[in-house]
C-alpha positions, -999 to 999 in steps of 0.1 A, spaced: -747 617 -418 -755 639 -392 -729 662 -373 -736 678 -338 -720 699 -316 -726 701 -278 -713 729 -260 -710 744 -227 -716 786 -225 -686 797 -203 -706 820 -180 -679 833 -155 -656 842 -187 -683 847 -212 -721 861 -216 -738 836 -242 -756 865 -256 -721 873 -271 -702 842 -270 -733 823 -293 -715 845 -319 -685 824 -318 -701 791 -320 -729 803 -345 -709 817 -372 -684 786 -380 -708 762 -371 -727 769 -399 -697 777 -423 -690 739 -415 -723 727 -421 -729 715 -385 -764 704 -385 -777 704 -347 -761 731 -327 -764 720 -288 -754 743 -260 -757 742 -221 -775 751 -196 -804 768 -210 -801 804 -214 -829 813 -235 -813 835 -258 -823 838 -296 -813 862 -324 -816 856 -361 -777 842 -361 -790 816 -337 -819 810 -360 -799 800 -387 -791 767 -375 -808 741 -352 -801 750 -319 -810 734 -288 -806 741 -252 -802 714 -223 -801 715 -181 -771 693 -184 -757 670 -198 -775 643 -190 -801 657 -204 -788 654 -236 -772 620 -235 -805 604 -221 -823 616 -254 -794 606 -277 -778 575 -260 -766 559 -292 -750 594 -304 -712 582 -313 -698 608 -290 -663 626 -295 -651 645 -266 -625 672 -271 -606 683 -240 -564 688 -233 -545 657 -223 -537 664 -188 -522 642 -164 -550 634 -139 -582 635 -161 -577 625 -199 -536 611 -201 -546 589 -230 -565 608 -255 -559 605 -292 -543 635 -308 -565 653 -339 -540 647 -366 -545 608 -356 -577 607 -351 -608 593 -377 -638 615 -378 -665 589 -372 -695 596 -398 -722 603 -374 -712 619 -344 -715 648 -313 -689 666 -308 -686 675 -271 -667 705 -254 -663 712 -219 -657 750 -209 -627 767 -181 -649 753 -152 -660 721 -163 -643 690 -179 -670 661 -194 -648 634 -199 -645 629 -164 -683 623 -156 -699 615 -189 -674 594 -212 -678 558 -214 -653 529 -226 -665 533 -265 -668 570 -260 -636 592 -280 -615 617 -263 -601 640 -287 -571 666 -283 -561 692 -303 -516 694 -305 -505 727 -298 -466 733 -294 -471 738 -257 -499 717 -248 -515 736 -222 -554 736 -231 -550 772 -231 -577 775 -260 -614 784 -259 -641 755 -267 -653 775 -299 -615 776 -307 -614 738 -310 -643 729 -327 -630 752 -353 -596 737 -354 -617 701 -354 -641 706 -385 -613 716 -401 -596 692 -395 -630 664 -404 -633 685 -439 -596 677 -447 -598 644 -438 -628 640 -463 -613 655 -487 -583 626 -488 
């Protein structure tokens, strides 16, 4: 079983030489075993060293050198660009998967999920995708670990 994570860094919002905090620290708590982030940035401190983290140009990138990666995207329901995804609570964690995040500028349903692909979102009493991308993958392995626990 291998779990990934593919990321976006929120430059505009964030600096990844901060925001890698965010990601680094529960990814590990949750056992995450390839942390992937885009675009490249080039950063690396000894939190970063701590798991397996890879950089990519773009998406694309990434999906050309995993195409058979069972991919879970998590991004708000919204009314032009994902109106049918599955809520968390519903959802089954598939075994082997990448979990994939867009950021405040960019949504990757819209140009990388395909018909067998999974789009993911997290209930919230209001429902406005107000939270961060290293919010939800928290909120989501938490939600896998619970689920294996049953």
């Amino acid at each position: 079983m291998a779990v990934e994570v593919l990321g976006n860094w929120d430059i505009g919002y964030h600096a990844p030489i901060t925001e890698q905090f965010y990601w680094a620290f529960p990814l590990r708590d949750f056992n995450v075993d390839i942390w992937n982030m885009m675009p490249v940035s080039g950063i690396r401190n000894k939190e970063a060293n701590q798991i397996e983290m890879r950089e990519w140009e773009r998406y694309e990138d990434y999906f050309e050198a995993n195409p058979d990666k069972t991919r879970v995207f998590l991004e708000p329901r919204t009314k032009h660009h994902n109106p049918d995804t599955t809520w968390l609570h519903d959802f089954d964690h598939p075994e082997d998967c990448v979990y994939i995040l867009g950021s405040a500028h960019y949504n990757p349903t819209v140009h990388h999920c395909r018909e067998q692909d999974h789009v993911v979102t997290v209930k919230t009493p209001c429902d406005k995708g107000l939270m961060w991308a290293d919010q939800v993958i928290c909120i989501t392995l938490y939600d896998r670990m619970v689920k294996e626990w049953q």
